[in-house]
Backbone bond lengths (Angstrom), bond angles and torsions (degrees), N, CA, C in turn:
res aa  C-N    CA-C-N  psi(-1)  N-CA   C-N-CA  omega(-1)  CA-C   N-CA-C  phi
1 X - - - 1.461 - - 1.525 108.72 -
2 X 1.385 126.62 142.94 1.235 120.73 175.16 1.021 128.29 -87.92
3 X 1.307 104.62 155.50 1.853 98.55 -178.09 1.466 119.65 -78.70
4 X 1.138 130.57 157.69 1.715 151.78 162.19 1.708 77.82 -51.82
5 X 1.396 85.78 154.18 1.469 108.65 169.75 1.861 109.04 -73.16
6 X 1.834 106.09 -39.42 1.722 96.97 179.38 1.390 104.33 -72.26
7 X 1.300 119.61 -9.84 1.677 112.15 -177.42 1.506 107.10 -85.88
8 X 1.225 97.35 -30.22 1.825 97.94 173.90 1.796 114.65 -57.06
9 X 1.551 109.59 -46.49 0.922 138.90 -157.45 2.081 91.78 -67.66
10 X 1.078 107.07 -59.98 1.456 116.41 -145.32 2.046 73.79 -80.55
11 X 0.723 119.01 -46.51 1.567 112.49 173.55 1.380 129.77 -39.89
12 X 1.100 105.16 -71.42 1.577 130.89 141.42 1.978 104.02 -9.89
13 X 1.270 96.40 -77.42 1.285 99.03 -179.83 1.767 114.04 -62.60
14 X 1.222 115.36 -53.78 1.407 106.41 -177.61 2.068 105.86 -57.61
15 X 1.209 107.15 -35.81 1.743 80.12 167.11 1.282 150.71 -54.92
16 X 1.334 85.38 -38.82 1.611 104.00 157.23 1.731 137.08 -66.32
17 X 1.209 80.12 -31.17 1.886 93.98 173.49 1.945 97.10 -78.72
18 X 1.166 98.41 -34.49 1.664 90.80 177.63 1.397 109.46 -90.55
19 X 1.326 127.28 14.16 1.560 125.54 165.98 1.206 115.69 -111.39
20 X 1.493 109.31 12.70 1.467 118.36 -172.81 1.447 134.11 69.49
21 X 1.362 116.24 9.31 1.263 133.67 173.46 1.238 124.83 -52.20
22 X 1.657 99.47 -34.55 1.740 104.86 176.74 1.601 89.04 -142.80
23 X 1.508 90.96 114.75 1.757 103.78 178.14 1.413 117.10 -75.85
24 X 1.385 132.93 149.07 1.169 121.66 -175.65 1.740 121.58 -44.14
25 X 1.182 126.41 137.51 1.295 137.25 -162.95 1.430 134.04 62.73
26 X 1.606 93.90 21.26 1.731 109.69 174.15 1.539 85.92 -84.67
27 X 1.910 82.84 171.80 1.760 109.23 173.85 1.937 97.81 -85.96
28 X 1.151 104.01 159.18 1.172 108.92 -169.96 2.159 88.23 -114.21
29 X 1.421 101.26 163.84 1.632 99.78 176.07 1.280 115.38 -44.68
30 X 1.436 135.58 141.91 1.471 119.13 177.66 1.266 124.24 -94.03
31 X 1.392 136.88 178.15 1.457 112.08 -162.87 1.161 113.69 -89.05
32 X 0.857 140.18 4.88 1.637 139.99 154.98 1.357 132.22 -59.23
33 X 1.845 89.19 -51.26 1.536 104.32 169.28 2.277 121.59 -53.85
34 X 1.521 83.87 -49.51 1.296 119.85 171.96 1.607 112.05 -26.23
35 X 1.836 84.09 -67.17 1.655 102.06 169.75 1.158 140.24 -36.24
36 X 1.522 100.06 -57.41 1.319 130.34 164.49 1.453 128.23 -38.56
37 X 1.225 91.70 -68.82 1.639 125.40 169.80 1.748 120.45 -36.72
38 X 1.578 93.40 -45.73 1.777 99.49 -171.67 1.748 91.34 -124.24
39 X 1.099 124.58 35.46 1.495 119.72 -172.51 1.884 121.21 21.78
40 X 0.922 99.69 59.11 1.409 98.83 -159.91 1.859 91.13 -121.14
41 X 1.174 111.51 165.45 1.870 104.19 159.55 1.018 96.78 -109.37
42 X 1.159 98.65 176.24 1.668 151.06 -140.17 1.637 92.55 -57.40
43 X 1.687 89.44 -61.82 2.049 95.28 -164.52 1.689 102.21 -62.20
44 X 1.590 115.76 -32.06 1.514 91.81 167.30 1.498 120.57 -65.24
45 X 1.179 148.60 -45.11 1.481 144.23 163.56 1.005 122.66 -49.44
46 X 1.382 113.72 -38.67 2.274 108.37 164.30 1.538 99.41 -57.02
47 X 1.345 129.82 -50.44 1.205 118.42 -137.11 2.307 91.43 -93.55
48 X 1.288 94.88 -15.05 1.762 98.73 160.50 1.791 120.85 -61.15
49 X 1.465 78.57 -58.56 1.742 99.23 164.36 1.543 139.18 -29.36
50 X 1.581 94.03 -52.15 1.626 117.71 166.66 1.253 105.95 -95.51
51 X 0.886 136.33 16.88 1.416 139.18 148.08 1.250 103.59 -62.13
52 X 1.391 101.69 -65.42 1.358 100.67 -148.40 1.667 97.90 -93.98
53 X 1.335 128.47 14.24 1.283 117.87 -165.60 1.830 84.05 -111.85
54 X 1.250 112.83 -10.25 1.508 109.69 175.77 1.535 117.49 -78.86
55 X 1.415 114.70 -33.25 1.243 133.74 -173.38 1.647 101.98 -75.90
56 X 1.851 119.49 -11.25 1.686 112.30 -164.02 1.408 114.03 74.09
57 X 1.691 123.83 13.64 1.255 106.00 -178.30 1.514 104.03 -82.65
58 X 1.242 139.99 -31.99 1.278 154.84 138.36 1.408 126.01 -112.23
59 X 1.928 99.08 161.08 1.025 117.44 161.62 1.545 135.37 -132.87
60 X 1.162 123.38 154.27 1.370 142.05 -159.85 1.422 97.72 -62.18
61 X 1.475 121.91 124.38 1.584 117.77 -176.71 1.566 106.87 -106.33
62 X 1.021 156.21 172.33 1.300 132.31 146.99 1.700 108.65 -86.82
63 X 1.670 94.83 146.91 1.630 94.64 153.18 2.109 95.19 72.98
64 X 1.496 115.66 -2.34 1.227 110.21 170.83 1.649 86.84 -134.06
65 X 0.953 124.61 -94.58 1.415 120.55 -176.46 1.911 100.17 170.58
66 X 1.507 120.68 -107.29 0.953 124.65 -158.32 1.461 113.68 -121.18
67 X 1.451 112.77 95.91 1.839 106.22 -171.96 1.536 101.11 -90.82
68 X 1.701 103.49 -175.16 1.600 114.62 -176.25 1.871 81.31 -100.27
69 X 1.286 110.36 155.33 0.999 129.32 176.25 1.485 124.06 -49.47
70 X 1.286 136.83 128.21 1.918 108.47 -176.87 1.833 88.96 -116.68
71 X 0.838 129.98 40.82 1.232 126.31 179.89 1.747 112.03 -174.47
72 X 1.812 86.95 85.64 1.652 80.92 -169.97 1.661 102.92 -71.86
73 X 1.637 84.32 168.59 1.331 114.19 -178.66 1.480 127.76 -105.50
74 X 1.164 144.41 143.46 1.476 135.56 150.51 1.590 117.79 -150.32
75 X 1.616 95.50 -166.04 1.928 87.80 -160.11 1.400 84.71 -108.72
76 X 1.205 108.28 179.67 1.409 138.01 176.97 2.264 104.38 -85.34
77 X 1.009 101.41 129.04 1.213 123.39 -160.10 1.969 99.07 -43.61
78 X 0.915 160.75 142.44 1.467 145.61 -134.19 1.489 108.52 38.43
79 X 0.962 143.10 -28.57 1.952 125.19 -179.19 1.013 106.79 -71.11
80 X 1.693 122.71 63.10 1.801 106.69 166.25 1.575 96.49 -148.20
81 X 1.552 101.67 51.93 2.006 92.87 163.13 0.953 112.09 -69.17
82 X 1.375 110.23 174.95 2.128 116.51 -165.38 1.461 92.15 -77.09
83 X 1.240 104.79 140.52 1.540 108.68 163.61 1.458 95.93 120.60
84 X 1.751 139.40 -65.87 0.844 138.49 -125.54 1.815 91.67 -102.32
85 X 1.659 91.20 141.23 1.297 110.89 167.47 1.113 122.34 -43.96
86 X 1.503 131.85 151.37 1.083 143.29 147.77 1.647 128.07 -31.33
87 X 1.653 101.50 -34.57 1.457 105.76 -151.35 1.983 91.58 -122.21
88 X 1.343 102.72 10.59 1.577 115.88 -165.85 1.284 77.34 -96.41
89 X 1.336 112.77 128.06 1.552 126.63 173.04 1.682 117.87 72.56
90 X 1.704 113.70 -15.98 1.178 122.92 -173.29 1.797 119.01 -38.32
91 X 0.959 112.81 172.55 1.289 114.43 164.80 1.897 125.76 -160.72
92 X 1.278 133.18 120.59 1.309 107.60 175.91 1.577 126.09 -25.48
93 X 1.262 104.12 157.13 1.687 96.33 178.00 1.763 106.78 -162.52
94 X 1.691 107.85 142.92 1.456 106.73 -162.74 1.449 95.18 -87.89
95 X 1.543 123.86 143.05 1.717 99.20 160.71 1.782 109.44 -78.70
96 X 1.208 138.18 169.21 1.235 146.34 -131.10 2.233 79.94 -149.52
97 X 0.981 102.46 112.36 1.620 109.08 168.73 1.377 119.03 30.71
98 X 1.274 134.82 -155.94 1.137 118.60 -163.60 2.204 115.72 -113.06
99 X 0.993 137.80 138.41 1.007 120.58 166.30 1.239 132.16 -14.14
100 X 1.616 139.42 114.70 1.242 128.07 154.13 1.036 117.90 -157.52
101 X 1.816 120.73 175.39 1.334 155.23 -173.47 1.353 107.33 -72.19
102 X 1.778 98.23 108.93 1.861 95.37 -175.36 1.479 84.55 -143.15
103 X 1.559 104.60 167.75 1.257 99.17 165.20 1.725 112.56 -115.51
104 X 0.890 102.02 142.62 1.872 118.55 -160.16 1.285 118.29 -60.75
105 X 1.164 125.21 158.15 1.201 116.39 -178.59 1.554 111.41 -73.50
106 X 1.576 119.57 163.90 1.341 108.12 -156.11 2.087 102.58 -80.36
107 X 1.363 127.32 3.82 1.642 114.94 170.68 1.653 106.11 -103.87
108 X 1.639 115.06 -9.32 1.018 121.81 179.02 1.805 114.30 -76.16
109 X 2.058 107.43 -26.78 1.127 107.59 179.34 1.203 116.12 -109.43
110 X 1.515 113.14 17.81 1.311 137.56 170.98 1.819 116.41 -50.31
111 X 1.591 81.74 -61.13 1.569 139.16 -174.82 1.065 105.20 -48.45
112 X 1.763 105.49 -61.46 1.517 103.49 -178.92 1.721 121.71 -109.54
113 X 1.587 92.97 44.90 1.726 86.23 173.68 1.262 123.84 105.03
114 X 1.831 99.14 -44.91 1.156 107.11 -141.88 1.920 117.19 -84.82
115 X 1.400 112.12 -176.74 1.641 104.49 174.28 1.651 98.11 -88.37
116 X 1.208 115.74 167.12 1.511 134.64 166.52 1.176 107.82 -47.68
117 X 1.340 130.41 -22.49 1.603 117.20 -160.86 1.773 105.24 -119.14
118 X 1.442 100.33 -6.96 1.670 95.72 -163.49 0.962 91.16 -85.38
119 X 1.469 112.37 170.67 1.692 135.26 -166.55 1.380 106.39 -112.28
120 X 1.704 114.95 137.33 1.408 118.26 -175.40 1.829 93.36 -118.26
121 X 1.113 113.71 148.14 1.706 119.72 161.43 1.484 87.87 -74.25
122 X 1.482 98.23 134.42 1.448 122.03 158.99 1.762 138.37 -110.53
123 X 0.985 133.35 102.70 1.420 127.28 -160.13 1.665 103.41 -99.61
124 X 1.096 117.04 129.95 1.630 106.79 -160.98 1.847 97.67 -121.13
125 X 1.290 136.11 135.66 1.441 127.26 173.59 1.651 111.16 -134.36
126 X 1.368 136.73 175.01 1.613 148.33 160.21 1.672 101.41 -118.04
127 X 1.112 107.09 110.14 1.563 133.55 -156.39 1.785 75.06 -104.10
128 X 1.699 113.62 103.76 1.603 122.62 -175.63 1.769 105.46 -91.95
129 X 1.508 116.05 165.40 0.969 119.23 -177.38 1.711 98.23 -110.98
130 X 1.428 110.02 170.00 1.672 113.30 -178.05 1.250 121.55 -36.96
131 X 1.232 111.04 -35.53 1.880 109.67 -176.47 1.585 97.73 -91.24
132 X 1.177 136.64 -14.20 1.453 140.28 179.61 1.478 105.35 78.80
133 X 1.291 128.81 70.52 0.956 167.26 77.08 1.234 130.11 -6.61
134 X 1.749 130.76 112.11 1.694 106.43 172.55 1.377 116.81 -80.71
135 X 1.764 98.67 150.20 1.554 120.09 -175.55 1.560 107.05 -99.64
136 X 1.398 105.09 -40.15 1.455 100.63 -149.02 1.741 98.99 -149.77
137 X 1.284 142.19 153.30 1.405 144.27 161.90 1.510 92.25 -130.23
138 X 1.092 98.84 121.26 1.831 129.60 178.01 1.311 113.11 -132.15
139 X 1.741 105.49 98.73 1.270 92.51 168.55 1.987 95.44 -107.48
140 X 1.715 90.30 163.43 1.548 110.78 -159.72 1.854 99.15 -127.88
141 X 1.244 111.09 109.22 1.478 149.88 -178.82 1.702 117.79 -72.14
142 X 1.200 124.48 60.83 1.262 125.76 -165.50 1.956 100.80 -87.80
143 X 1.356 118.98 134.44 1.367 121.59 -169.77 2.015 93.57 -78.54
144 X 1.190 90.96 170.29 1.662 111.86 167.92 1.374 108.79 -59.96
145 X 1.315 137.93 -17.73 1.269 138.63 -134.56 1.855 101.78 -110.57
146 X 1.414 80.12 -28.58 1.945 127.99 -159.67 1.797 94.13 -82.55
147 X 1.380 79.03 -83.82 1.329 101.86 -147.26 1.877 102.81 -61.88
148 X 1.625 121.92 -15.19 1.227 125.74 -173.28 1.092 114.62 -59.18
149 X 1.551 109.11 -45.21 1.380 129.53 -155.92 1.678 116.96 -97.46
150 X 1.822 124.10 18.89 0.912 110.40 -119.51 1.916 75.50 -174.22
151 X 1.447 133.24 17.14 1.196 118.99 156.81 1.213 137.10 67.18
152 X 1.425 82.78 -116.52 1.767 132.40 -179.15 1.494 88.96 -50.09
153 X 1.461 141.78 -40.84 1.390 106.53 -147.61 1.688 112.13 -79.62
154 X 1.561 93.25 -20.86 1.272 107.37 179.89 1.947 113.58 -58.99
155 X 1.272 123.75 -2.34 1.364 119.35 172.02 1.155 99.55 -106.24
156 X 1.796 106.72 -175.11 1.676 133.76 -156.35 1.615 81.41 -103.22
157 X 1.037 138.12 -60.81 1.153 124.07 -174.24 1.194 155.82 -25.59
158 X 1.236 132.14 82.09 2.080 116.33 -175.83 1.021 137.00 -10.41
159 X 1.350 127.72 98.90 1.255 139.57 165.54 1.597 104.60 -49.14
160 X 1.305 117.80 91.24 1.646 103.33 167.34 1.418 135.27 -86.89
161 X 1.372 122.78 -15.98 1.671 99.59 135.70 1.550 151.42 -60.81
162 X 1.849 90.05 -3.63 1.536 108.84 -179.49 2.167 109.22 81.79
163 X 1.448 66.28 153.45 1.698 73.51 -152.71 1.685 103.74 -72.40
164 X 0.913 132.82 -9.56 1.678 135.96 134.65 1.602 122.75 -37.17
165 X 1.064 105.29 -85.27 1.835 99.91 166.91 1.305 132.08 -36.29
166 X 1.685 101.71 -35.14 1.617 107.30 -172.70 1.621 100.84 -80.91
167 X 1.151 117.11 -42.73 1.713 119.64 175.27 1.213 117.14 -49.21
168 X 1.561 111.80 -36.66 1.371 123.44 -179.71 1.665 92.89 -55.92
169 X 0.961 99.73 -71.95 1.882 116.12 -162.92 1.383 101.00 -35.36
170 X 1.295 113.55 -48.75 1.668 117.68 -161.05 1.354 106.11 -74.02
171 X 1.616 113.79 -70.15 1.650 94.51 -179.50 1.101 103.34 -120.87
172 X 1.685 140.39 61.87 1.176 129.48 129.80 1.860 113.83 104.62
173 X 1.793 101.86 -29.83 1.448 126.63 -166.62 1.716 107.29 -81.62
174 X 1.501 106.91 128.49 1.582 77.22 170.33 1.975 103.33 -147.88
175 X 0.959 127.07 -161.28 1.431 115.12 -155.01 1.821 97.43 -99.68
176 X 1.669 103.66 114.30 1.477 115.38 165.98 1.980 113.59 -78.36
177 X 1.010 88.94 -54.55 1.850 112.14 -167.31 1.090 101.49 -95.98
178 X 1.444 123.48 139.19 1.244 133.75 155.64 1.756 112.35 -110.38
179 X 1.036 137.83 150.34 1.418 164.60 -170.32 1.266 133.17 -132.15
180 X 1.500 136.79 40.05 1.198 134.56 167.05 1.521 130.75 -60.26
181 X 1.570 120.84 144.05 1.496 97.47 -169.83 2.013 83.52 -151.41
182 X 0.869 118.53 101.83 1.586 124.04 -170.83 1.632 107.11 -77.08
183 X 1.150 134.91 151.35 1.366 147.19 162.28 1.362 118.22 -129.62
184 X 1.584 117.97 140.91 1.449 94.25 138.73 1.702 123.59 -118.97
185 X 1.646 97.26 174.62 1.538 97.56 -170.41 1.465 94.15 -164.30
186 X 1.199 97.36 167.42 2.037 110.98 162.96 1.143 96.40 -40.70
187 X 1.402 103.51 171.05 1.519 118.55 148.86 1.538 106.16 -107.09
188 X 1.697 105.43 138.36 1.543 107.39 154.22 1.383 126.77 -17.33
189 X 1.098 135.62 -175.54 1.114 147.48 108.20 1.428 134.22 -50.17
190 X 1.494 120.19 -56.14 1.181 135.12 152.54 2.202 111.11 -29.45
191 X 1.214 102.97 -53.75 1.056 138.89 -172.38 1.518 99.38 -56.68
192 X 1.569 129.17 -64.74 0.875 142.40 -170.33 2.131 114.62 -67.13
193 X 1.034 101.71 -66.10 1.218 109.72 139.90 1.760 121.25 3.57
194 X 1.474 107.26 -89.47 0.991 107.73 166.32 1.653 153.40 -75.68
195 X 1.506 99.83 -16.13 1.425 143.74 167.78 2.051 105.20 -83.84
196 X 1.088 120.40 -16.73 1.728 128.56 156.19 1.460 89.73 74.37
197 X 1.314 119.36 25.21 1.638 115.68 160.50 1.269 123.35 -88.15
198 X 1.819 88.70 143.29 1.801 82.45 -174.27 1.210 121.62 -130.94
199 X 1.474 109.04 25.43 1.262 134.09 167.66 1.536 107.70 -133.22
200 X 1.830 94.63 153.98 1.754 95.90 175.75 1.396 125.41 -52.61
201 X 1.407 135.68 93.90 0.994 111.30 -170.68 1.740 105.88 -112.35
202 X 1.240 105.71 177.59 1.546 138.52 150.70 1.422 124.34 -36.61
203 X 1.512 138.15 92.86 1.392 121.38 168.49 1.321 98.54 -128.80
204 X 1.569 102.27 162.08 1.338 117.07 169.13 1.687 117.06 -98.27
205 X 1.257 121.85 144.41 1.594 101.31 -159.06 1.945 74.42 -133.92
206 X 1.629 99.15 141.07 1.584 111.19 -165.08 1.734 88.47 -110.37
207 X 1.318 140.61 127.31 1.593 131.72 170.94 1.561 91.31 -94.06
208 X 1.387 118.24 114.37 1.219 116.54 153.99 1.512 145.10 -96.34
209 X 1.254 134.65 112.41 1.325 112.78 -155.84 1.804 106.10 -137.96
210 X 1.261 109.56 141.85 1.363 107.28 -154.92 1.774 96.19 -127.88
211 X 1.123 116.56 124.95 1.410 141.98 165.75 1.411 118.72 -64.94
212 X 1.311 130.97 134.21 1.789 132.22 144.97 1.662 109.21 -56.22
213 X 0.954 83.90 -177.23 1.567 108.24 176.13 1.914 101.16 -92.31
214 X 1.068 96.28 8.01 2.045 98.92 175.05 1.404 93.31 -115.65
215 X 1.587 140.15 2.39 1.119 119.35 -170.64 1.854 108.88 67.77
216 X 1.206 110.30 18.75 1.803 118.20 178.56 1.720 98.19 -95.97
217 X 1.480 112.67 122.88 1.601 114.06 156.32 1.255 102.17 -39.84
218 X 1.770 109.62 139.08 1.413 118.43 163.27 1.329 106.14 -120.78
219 X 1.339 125.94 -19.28 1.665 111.40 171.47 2.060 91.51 172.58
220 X 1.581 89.42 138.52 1.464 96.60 177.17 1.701 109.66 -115.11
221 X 1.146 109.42 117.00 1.102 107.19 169.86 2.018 130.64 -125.22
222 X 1.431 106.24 128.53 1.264 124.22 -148.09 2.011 91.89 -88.97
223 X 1.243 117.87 109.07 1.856 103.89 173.38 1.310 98.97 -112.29
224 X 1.502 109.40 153.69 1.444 108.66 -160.71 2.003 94.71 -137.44
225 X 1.315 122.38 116.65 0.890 145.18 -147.90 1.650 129.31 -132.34
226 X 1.384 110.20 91.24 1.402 109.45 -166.13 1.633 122.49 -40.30
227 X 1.472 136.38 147.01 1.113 129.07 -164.96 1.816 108.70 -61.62
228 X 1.079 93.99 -38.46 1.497 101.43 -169.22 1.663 119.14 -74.04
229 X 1.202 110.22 -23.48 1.889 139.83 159.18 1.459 93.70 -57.42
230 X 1.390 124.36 -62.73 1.668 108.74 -144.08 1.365 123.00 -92.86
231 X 1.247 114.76 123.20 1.607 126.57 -155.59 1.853 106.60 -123.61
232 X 1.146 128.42 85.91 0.953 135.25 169.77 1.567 124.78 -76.57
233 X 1.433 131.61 110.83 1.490 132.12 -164.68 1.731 115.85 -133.85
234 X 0.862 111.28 95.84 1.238 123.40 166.36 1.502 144.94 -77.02
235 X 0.999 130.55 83.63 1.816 110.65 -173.31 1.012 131.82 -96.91
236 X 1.826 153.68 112.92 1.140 152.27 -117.92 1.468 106.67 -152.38
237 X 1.485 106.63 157.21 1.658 93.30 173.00 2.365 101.68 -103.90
238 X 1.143 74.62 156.94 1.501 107.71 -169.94 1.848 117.07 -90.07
């Protein structure tokens, strides 16, 4: 299907921000230039703009205009129903060591298909709260299938279109189904550690797992969430 011209546009731009063209806390083209550039007006390039300012790839500076983000963002492992922003519910987040090849725990490779023994790339982060504080330890389960075709995930570095868009880009697949399945339990040790607890406590652990449009796992990711942190809210009709 083809793209809208602002989808071309805001694309356009996220390649470049992911080729390093505009390093985090540069100005991004301004909308005039923008204009110019793709002959388009104005309201198509604002509305490119908030594209991408929804997703956290930038933000609005005053008195400069439009930077790349210096403090990426993401959601908490379930915060990605259709519709909702990037930066809707977002939160800073540390990455946690470096990318690698593990093989999963056995409901984690349940999830994604996989056998007991095969190896998933793992991307592990501490999803912080306003004072920077940890909220959340999410590690994120990308299959062989995924993760081959797909680079970037294998570095420490921020994905700033977010590691959704970039998967899209690479092979084409992108998330139909969503799959949440919440628990609670202790926390690890491991767990604790990173969560700055220092007593046994209480977490709620969210399994998130996200589908193609083939019904193919695209990445499972497990967030692990102190009892007293996790606030689940729903509103429904009656």
């Amino acid at each position: 299907m083809a793209l809208l011209k602002y989808e071309e546009i805001a694309e356009s731009l996220r390649s470049r921000i992911a080729a390093g063209e505009f390093a985090p806390g540069e100005t991004i083209p301004s909308g005039r230039d923008l204009a110019e550039q793709w002959s388009v007006s104005r309201a198509t390039v604002i509305k490119a703009v908030d594209t991408l300012r929804n997703d956290g790839v930038v933000v609005a500076r005053q008195g400069t205009g439009f930077v790349v983000s210096e403090t990426p963002v993401a959601r908490p492992a379930g915060g990605r129903r259709a519709g909702s922003a990037r930066v809707t519910g977002g939160m800073p987040f540390l990455r946690v060591g470096t990318p690698d090849w593990v093989a999963p725990p056995a409901h984690v490779a349940t999830s994604l298909g996989m056998d007991a023994d095969t190896e998933a790339l793992r991307r592990v982060r501490v999803l912080q709260q306003p004072d920077g504080s940890p909220h959340s330890y999410v590690q994120a389960w990308f299959p062989p299938d995924v993760a081959e075709h797909s680079p970037r995930l294998a570095q420490t570095a921020p994905i700033a279109e977010g590691t959704t868009r970039y998967v899209r880009r690479q092979t084409g697949r992108f998330p139909a189904e969503g799959v949440d399945v919440t628990t609670v339990r202790l926390a690890t040790e491991e767990e604790r550690q990173h969560l700055a607890l220092t007593d046994t406590t209480a977490v709620a652990v969210v399994l998130h797992t996200a589908y193609d449009q083939e019904g193919r796992p695209l990445v499972c990711e497990e967030g692990v969430t102190p009892g007293a942190l996790h606030e689940h809210v729903e509103t429904y009709s009656m």
